[in-house]
C-alpha positions in Angstrom: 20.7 -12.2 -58.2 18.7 -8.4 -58.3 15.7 -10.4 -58.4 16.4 -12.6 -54.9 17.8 -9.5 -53.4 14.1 -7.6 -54.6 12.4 -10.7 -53.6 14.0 -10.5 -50.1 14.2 -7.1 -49.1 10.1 -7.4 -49.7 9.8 -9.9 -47.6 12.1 -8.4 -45.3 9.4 -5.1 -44.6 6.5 -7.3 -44.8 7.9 -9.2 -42.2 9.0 -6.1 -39.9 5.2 -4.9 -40.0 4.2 -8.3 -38.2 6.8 -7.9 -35.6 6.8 -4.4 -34.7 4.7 -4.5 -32.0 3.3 -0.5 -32.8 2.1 -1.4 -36.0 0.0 -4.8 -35.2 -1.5 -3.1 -32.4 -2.7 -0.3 -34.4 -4.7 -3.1 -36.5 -6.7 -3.9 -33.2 -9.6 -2.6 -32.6 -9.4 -1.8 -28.7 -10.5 1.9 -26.5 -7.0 2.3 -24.9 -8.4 6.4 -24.1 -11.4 4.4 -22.7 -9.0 2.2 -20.4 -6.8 4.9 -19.2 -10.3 6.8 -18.2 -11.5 4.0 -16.4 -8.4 3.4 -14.5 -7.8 6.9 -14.0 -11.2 8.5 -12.9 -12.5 5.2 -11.3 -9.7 3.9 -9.8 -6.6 5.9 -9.2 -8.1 9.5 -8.6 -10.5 8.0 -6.1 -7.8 6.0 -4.6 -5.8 9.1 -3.6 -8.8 11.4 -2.4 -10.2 8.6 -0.1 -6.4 7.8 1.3 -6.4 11.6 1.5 -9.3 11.6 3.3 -7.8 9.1 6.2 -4.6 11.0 6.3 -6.7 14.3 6.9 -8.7 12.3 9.9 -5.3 10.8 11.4 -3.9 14.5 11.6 -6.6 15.2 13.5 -6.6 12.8 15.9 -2.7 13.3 16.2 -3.7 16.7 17.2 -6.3 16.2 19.4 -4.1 13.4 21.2 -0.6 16.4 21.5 -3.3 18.3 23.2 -5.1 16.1 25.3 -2.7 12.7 25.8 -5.4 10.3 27.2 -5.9 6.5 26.6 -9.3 7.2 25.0 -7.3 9.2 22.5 -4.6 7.1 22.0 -6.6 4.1 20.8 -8.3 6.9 18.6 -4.9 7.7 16.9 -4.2 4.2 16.2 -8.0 3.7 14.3 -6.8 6.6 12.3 -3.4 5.2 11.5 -4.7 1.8 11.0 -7.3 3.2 8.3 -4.6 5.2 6.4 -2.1 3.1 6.5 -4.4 0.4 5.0 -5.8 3.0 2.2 -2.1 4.1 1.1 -2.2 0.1 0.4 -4.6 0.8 -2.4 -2.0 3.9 -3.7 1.6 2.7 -3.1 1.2 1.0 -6.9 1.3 4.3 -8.7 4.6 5.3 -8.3 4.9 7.1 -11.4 3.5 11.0 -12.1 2.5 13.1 -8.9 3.6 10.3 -6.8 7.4 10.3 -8.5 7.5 13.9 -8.1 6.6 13.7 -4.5 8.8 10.5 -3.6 5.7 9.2 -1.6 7.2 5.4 -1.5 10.3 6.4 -0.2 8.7 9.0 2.3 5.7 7.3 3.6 6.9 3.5 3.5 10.2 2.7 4.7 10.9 -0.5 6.8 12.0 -2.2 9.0 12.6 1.5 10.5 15.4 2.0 12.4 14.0 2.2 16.5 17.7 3.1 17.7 17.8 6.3 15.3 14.2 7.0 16.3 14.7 7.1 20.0 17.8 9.1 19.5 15.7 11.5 17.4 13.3 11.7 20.6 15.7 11.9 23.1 17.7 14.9 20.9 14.3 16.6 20.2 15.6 16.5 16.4 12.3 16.5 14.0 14.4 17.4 10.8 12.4 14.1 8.9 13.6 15.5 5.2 17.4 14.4 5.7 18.9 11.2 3.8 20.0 9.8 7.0 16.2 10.2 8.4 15.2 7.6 5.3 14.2 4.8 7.7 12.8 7.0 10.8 10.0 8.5 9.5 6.7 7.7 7.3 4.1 5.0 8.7 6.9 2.4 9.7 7.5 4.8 12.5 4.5 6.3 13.5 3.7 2.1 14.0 6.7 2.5 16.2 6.0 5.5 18.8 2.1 4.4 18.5 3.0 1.0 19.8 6.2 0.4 21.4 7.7 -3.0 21.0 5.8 -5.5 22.9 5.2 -2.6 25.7 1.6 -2.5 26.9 -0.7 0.5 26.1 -0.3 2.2 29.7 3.0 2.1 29.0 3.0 4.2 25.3 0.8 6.6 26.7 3.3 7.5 29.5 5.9 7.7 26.9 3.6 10.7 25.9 2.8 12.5 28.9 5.1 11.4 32.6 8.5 10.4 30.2 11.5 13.1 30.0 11.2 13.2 26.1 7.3 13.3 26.0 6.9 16.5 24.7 9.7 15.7 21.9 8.0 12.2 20.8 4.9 14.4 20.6 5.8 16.5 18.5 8.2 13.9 16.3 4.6 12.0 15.5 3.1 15.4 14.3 5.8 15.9 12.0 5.9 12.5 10.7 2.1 12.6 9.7 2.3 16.4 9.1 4.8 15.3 6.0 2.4 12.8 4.6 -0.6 15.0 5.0 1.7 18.0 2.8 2.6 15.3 0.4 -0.1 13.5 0.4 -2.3 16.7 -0.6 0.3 17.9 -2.6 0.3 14.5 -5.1 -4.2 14.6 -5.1 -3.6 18.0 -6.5 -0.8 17.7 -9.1 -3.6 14.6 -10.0 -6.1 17.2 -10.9 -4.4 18.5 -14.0 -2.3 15.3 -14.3 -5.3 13.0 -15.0 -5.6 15.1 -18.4 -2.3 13.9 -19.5 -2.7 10.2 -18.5 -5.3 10.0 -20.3 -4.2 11.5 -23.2 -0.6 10.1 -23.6 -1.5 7.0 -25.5 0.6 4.8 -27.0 3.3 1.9 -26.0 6.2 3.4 -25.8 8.9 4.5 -22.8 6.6 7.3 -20.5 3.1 6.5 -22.4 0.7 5.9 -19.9 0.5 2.5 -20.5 4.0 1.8 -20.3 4.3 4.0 -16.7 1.4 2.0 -15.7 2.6 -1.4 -16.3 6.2 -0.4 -15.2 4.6 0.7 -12.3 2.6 -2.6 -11.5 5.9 -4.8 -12.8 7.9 -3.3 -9.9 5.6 -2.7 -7.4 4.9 -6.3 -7.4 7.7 -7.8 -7.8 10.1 -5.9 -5.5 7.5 -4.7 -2.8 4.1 -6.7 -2.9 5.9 -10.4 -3.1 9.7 -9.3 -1.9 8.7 -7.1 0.9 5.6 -8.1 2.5 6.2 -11.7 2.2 9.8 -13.0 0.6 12.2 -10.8 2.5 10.5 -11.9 5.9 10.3 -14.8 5.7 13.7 -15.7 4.8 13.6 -16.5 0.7 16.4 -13.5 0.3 18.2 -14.9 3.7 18.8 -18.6 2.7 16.1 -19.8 4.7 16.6 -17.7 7.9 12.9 -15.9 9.0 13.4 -12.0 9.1 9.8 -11.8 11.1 10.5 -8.5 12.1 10.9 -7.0 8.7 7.2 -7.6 8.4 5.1 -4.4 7.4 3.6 -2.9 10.3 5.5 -4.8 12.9 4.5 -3.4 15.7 0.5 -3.0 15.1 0.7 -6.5 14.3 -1.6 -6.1 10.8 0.6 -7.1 8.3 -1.4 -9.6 7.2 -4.5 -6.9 6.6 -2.1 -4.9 4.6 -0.7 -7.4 2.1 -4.5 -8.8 1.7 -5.5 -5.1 0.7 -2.8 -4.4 -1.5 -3.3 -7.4 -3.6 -7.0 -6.9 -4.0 -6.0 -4.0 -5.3 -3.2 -4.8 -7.3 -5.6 -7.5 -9.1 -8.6 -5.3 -9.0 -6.3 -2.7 -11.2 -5.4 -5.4 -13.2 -9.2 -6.2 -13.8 -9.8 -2.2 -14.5 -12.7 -2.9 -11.9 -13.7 -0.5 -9.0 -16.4 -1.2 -6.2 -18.8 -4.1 -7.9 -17.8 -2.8 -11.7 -15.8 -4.7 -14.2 -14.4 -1.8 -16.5 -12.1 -1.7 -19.3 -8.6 -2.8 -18.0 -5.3 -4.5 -18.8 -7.1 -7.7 -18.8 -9.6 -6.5 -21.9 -6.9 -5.2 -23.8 -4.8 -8.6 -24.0 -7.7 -10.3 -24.7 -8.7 -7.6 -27.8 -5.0 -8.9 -28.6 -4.9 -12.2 -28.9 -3.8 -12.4 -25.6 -6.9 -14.5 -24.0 -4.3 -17.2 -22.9 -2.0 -14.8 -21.0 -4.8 -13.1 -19.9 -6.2 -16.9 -18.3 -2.9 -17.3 -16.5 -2.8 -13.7 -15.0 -6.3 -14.3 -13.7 -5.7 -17.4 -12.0 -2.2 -16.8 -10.8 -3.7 -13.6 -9.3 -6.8 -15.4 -7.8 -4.4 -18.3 -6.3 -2.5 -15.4 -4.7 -5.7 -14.1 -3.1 -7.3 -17.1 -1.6 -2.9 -18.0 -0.1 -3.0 -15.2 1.9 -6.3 -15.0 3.2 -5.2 -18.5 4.7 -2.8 -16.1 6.7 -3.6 -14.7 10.0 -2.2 -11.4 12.3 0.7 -10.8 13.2 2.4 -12.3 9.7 5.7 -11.9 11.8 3.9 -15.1 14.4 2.9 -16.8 11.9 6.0 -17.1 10.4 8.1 -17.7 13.0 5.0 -20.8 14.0 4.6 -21.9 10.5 7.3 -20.4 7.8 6.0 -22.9 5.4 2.9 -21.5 4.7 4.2 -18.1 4.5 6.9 -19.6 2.0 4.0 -21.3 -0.3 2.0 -17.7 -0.4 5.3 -16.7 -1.4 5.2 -19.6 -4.6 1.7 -18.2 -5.8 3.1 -15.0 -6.1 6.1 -15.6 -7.8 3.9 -17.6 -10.3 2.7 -13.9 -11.7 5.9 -12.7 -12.1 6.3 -14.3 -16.0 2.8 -13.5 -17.6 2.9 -10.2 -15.6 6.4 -9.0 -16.5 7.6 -10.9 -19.6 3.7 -12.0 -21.8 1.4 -9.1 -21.6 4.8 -6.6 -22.2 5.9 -8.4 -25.2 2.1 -9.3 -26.1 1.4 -5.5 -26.0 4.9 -4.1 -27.0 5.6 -2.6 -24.0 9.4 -2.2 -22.8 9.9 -3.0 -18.8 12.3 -0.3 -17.8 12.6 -0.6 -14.7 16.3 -1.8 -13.0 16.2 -5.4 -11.6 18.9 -7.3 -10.4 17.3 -9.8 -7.8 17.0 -12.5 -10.7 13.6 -13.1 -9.7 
């Protein structure tokens, strides 16, 4: 009976050392600092500065514009706005570090806004943006708002800056709102110049490894904002059915189309560790180091699928689907097809824990 128990407690640790998920990774040779340098210097660093970059030119024009309200300068606002709103595209993924500490998400991208609280907050001259209840009437949602108007021509805006009763106050409401992202925005590329050091450094699989933030971070942003927000919610799979078109990003601009196409080149390009026309080391080298080649196939293609779906869609999303909810609905399948190999295979593949709350059942 000693004997069976020796026998099986034996068997017992050499079994554990096959399924804990630390020690079989060890046994692969793979350059996890080489990946987190590749997707930290190539890819996020340079993500930041150039969205920095667009931020800094948008304050400028917003500036120029509060001085000198003109057409010319109007158009000149919305270039800027256009451009930074796409390049925070290519950012919003990294919500973990600098970006956490800063609450960008919840600061810059907030929508539907709320356009009955924001022309209250014009007509009151109230610019306090950093209170709770100010959550949905600030960040890009509602600069698209006071830049465009809802289905108002362009002569129109630009006398809501210069002839109306509350021009001066919705003036000075759209410096605020990209004053804050600029403070923020240069506040989170700065923490990232000692933070990069520690992301590169914090290796492992476990809970707050770099690794595990970064595939938490991908895990949620996709599911609950890249396939949820830009596509599901709107057009109706959370509403049994019923088209939400104007809870499309960038409603009133009409280029919600150009965002989501941005965001998941980006989301795939991180996935690929590549940056401008190089492949480097990335998420998709490391399952494949770890026997993950298969789950590595059906991440590729699901995320290539995804691609060529919504480059079928055209601007304004919100038109399209209220012409043709189908098709928004079927860019909405290919998606959701990424969700299991992205969120359930290459965690358990790599022995990383998805800690993230979800409670939409997918």
């Amino acid at each position: 009976m000693r004997a069976l128990l020796g026998i099986f407690i034996v068997a017992l640790l050499s079994c554990s050392s096959c399924t804990d998920p630390s020690k079989k990774l060890d046994e692969k040779e793979f350059d996890l600092t080489g990946m987190l340098s590749n997707v930290g210097d190539n890819i996020i660093v340079p993500s930041y500065q150039n969205f920095k970059s667009t931020v800094d030119i948008l304050s400028d024009a917003a500036n120029t514009f509060n001085n000198n309200p003109t057409m010319p300068n109007l158009l000149s606002v919305r270039v800027a706005f256009k451009n930074a709103y796409i390049n925070w595209q290519k950012c919003d993924v990294f919500e973990f570090g600098p970006a956490m500490d800063n609450a960008l998400r919840a600061n810059f991208n907030v929508y539907p806004c709320d356009t009955s609280k924001i022309t209250t907050n014009v007509s009151s001259g109230s610019i306090n943006i950093d209170v709770l209840s100010n959550s949905d009437a600030k960040g890009f949602p509602t600069i698209d708002f006071l830049l465009y108007g809802d289905n108002q021509s362009d002569a129109y805006i630009l006398l809501t800056f210069t002839k109306n009763t509350y021009a001066a106050n919705k003036k000075q409401y759209l410096l605020a709102l990209i004053s804050a992202i600029k403070t923020k925005t240069d506040a989170t590329v700065n923490a990232w110049g000692t933070y990069i050091s520690t992301f590169k450094t914090s290796l492992g699989y476990s809970v707050g490894s770099s690794v595990g933030l970064l595939v938490n971070a991908m895990n949620s942003y996709d599911e609950r904002y890249l396939r949820d927000g830009k596509v599901g919610i709107p057009a109706g799979i959370r509403s049994l059915g019923v088209a939400l078109p104007r809870q499309t990003e960038a409603f009133y601009g009409k280029f919600s189309t150009e965002l989501l196409n941005t965001s998941l080149q980006s989301f795939q390009n991180l996935y690929l560790g590549k940056y401008g026309s190089t492949n480097g080391l990335g998420l998709d080298d490391h399952l494949v180091a770890y026997d993950g080649a298969a789950i590595d196939e059906n991440l590729r293609n699901y995320l290539a699928d995804a691609v060529t779906a919504c480059n079928t869609l055209s601007d304004p999303l919100s038109q399209h689907i209220i012409n043709n909810q189908a098709s928004v609905e079927a860019v909405y399948s290919k998606l959701q097809k990424v969700i299991i190999p992205l969120k359930v295979d290459m965690p358990s593949k790599l022995g990383i824990l998805i800690s993230y709350q979800d409670n939409d059942g997918d």
